[in-house]
VEXPA-17544 format. One record per residue (C-alpha): residue number from 0; x, y, z. Coordinates in Angstrom, 2 decimals, decimal comma. Example, Ala and Ser with C-alpha at 12.3 -4.5 7.8 and 13.67 -1.06 7.14 Angstrom:
BEGIN
ROFI   resi      east     north        up
ROFI      0     12,30     -4,50      7,80
ROFI      1     13,67     -1,06      7,14
end
This chain:
BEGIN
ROFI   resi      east     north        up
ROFI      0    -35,48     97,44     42,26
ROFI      1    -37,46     99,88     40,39
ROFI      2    -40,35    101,01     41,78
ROFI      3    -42,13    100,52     38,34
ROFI      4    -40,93     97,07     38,59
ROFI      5    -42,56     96,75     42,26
ROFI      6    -45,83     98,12     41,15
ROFI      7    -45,59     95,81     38,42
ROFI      8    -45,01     93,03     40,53
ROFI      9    -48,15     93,30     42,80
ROFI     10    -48,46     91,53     45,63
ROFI     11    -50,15     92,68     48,77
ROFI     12    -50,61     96,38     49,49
ROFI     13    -48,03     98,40     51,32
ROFI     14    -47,11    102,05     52,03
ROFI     15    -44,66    104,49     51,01
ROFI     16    -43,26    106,85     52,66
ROFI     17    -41,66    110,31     52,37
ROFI     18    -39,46    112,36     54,47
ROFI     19    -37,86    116,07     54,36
ROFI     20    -34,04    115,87     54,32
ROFI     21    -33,17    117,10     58,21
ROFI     22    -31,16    120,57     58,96
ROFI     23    -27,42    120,82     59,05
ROFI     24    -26,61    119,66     62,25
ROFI     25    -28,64    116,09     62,67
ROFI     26    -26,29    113,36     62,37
ROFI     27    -26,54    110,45     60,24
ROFI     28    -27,41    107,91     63,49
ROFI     29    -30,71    110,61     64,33
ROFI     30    -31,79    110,60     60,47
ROFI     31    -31,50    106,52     60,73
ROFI     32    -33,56    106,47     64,13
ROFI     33    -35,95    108,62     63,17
ROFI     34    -37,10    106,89     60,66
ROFI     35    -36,70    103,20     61,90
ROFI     36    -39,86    103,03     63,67
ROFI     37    -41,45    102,98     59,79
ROFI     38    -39,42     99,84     59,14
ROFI     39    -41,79     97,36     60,76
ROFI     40    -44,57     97,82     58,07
ROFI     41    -41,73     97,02     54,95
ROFI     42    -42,37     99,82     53,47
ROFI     43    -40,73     99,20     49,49
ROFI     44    -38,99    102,66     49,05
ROFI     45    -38,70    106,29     51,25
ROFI     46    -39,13    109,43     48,98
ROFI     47    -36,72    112,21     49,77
ROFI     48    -37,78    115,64     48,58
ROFI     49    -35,53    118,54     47,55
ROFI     50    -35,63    122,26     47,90
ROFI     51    -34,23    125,08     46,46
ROFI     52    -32,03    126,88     48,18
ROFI     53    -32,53    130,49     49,45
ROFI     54    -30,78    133,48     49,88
ROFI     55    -30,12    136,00     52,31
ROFI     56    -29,05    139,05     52,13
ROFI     57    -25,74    140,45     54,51
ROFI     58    -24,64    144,01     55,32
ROFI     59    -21,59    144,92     54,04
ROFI     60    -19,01    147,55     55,60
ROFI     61    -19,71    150,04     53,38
ROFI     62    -23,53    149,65     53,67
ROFI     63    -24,46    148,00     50,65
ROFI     64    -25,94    144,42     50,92
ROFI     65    -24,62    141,52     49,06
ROFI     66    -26,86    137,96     48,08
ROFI     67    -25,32    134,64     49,47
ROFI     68    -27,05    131,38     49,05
ROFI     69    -27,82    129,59     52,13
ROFI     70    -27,97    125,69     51,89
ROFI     71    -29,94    124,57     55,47
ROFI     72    -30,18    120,98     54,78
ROFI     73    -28,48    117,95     53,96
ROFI     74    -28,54    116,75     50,66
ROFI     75    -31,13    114,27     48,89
ROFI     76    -27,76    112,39     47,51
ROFI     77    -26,41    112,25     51,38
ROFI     78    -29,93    111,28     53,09
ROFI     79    -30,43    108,38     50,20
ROFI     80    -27,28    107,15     51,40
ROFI     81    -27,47    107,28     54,64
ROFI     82    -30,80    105,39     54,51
ROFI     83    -29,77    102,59     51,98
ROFI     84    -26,40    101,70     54,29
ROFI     85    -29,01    101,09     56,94
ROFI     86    -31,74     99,43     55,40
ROFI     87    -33,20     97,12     52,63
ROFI     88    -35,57    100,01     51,25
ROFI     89    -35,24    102,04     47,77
ROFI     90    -34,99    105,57     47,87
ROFI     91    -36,15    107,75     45,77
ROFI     92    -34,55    111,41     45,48
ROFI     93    -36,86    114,29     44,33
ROFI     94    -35,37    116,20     41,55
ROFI     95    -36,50    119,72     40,98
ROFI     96    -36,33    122,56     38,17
ROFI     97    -36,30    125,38     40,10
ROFI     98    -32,91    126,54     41,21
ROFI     99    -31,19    124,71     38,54
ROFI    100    -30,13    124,40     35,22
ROFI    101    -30,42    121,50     33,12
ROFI    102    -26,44    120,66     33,11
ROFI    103    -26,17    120,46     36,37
ROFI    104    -29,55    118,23     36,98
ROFI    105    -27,53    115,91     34,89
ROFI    106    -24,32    115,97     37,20
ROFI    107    -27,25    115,25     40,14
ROFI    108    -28,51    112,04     38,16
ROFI    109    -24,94    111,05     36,89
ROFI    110    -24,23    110,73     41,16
ROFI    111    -28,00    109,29     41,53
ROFI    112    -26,56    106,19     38,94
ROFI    113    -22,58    106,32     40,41
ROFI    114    -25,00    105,11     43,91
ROFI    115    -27,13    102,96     42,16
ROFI    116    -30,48    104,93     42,73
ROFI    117    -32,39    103,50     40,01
ROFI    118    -35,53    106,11     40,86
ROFI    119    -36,22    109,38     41,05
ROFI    120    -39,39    111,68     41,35
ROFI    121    -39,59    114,23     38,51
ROFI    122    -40,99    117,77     39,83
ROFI    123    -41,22    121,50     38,46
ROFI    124    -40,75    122,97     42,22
ROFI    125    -42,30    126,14     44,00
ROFI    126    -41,22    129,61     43,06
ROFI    127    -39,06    131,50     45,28
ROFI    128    -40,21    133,60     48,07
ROFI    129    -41,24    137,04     46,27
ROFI    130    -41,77    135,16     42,63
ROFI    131    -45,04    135,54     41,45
ROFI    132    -44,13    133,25     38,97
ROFI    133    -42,13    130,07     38,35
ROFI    134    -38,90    131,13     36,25
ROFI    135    -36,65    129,00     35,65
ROFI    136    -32,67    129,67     36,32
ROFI    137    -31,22    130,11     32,82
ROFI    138    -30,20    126,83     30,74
ROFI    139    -32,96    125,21     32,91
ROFI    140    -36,14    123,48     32,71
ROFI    141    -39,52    125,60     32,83
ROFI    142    -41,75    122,43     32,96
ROFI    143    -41,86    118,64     34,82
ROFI    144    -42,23    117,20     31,37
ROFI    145    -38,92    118,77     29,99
ROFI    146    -37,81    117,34     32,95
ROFI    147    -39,21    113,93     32,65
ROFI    148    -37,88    114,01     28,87
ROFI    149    -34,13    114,62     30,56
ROFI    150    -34,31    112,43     32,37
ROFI    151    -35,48    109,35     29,86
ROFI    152    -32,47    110,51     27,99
ROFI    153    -30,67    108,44     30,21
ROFI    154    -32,46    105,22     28,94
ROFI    155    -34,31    102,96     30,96
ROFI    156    -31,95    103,21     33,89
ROFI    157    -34,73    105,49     36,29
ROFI    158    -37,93    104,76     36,83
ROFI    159    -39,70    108,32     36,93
ROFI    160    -42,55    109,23     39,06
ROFI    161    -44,21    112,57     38,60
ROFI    162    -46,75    114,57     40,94
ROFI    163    -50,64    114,96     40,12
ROFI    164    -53,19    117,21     41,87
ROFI    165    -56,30    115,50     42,69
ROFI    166    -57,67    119,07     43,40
ROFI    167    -56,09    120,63     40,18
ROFI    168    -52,68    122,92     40,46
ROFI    169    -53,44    126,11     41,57
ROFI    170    -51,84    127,40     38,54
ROFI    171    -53,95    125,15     36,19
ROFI    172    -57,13    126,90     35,10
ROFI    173    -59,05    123,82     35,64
ROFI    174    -59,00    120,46     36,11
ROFI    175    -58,96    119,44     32,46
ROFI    176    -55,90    121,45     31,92
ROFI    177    -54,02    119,90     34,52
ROFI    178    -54,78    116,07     33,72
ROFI    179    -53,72    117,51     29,99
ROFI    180    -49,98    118,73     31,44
ROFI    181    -50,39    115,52     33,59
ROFI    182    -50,38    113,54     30,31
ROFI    183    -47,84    115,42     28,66
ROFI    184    -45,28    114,28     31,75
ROFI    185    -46,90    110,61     31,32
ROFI    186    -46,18    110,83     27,31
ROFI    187    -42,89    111,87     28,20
ROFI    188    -41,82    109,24     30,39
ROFI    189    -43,14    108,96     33,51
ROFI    190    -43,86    105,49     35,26
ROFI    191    -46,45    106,23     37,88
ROFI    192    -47,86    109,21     39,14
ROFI    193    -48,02    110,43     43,35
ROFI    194    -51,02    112,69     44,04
ROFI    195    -50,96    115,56     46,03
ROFI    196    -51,95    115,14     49,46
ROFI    197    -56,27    115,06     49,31
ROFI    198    -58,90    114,59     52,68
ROFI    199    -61,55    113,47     50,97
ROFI    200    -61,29    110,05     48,84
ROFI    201    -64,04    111,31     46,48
ROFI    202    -61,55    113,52     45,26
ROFI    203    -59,15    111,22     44,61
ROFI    204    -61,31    108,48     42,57
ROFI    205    -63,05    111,32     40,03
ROFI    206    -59,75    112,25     39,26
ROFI    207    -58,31    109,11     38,97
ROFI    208    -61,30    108,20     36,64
ROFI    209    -60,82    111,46     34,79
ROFI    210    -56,91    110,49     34,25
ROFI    211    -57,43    107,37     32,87
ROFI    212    -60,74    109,21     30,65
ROFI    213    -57,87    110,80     29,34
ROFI    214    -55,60    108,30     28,27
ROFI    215    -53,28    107,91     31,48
ROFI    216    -52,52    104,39     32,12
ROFI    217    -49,65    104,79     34,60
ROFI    218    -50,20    104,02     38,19
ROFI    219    -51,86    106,69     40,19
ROFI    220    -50,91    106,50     43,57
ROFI    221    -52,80    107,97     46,61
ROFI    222    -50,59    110,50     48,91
ROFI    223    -52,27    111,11     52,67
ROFI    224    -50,80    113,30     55,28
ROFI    225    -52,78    113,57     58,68
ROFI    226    -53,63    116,46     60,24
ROFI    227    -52,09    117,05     63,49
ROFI    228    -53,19    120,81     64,73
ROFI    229    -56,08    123,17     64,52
ROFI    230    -54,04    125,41     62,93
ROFI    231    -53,60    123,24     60,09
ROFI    232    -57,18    123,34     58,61
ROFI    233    -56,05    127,38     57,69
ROFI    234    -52,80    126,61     56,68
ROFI    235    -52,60    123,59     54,26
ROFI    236    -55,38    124,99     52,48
ROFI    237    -53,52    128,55     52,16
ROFI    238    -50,26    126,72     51,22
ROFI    239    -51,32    123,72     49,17
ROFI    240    -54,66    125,04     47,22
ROFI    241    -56,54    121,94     48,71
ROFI    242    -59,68    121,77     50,24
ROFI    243    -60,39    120,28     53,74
ROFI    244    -63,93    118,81     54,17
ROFI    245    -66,81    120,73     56,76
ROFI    246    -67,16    117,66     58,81
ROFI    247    -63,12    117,09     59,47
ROFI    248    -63,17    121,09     59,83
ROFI    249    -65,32    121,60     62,59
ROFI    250    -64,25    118,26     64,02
ROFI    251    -60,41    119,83     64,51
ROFI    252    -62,41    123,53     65,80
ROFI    253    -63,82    121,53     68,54
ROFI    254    -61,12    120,41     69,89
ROFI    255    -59,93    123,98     70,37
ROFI    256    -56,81    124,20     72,50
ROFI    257    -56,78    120,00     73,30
ROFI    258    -54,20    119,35     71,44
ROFI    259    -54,08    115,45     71,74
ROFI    260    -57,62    115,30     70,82
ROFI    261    -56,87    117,43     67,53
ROFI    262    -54,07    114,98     67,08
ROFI    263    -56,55    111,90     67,91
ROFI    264    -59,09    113,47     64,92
ROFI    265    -56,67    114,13     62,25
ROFI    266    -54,91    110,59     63,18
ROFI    267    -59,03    108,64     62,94
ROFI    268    -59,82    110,45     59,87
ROFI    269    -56,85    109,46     57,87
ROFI    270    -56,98    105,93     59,52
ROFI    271    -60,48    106,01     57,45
ROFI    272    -59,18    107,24     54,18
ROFI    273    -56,40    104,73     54,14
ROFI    274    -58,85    102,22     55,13
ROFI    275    -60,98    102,73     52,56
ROFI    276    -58,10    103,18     49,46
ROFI    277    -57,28    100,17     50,38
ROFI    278    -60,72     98,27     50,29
ROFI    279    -60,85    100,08     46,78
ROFI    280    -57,82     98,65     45,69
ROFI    281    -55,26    100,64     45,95
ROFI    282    -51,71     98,58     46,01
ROFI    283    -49,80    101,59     47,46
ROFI    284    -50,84    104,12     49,51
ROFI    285    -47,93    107,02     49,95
ROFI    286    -47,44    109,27     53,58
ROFI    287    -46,11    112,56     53,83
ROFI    288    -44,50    112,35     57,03
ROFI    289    -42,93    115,56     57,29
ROFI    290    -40,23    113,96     59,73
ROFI    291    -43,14    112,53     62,10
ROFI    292    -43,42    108,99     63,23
ROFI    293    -45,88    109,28     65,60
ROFI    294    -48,91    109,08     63,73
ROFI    295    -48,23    107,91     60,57
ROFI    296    -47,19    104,41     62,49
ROFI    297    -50,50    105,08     64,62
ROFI    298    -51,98    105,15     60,90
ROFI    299    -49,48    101,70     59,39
ROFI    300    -50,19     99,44     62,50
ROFI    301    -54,40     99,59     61,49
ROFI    302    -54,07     99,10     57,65
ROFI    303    -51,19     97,61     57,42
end
């Protein structure tokens, strides 16, 4: 089913979940196990995200160097397999523009329909380590809503989500700009819309109220990701442009070096934001799991 036709469907709330393709070298039986623990709270469809692939750079006999692309993971195509031969869930493969040009995103969605993945996430990507700016491989896309457009240009068969940033892009020069390139991927195409991962549900409702200020209608779903370690409060800030509030700050700095009671905070505080989504009506509420159970079933056995 699509997963605009689930959202249009209501019902009673449930959670989403999304998981980073495993290394070469897992087999299928550990990806299926790994994520079985989820399957207890029927979640209605797994996200699978893509990367692009990297390079490295090998010494030569002669003492020149020479580029080779390195592919560490699985595929999306392989993981939403593996997953649907196992259980009744829809996947939904992330699709990317970086690292790819726009023929060969078509071969990717041409195998997405030969499976009979009916959804797919549409996303611009991260640069590449040492890019200071997106740039697109040539023949490819340089925006999500040339993407989204691509996409539609397969009819109605996908049902396209898109990303949003509660807390702006950190490319965006402000908010307003960003719900404007948000609207150009809705106008486009897109079905519903997954926000950014956010610790502070303020956040989340002034932009959803800006969004739909703005003329976005689509559904806006809520993404959460617990924090786990100290360390974290430094790092997802540094890598995701996001903003981590004092009081959950200086909650995760006092547990210093416990790390089960930094665990037990970041686990309680998202317990609280899910919580209260769903008292505010939210009728999905998406979890980056990063390949953790642990905690995000913690977080699905008290709100769900």
């Amino acid at each position: 089913m699509k997963i605009s036709e689930i959202l249009a469907k209501g019902g009673s709330p449930f959670p989403s979940l999304e998981i980073v393709p495993p290394l070469k070298g897992l087999t299928k039986d550990e990806l299926v196990e790994s994520i079985r623990p989820f399957m207890e709270f029927s979640p209605r469809y797994i996200n699978v995200t893509s990367h692009r692939d990297e390079y490295e750079y090998r010494e030569q006999a002669d003492g020149t160097y020479s580029r080779h692309m390195v592919r560490n993971r699985v595929s999306p195509v392989a993981v939403c397999g593996a997953i649907m031969s196992e259980f009744d869930v829809e996947t939904v493969p992330h699709i990317i523009c970086g690292g790819a040009s726009a023929d060969e995103i078509d071969s990717s969605l041409h195998d997405f329909r030969f499976m009979g993945i009916a959804n797919v996430m549409a996303l611009r990507g991260d640069s590449i380590i040492g890019e200071k700016r997106f740039t697109p491989v040539k023949g490819g896309y340089n925006h999500a809503s040339e993407l989204v457009e691509a996409i539609r240009r397969h009819g109605d068969f996908f049902s396209i989500g898109v990303g949003g940033y509660p807390e702006k892009h950190f490319e965006a020069p402000n908010i307003e700009t960003d719900i404007a390139n948000l609207k150009r991927k809705v106008d486009a195409g897109a079905d519903y819309v997954v926000t950014q991962m956010f610790f502070d549900n303020r956040v989340y409702y002034d932009f959803k109220a800006r969004c739909r200020a703005a003329g976005i209608t689509v559904p806006i779903i809520p993404g959460l990701k617990p924090l786990s370690t100290v360390r974290q409060i430094s790092m997802l800030p540094e890598a995701f442009s996001l903003d981590i509030p004092f009081e959950l700050t200086e909650a995760m700095r006092k547990a210093g070096d416990d790390k089960e009671k930094a665990y037990r905070t970041g686990t309680e505080w998202c317990i609280a934001q899910c919580k209260d989504l769903l008292a505010h009506g939210a009728p999905v509420v998406h979890f980056y799991t990063m390949g953790r159970a642990r905690n995000i079933v913690e977080i699905l056995k008290q709100c769900f």
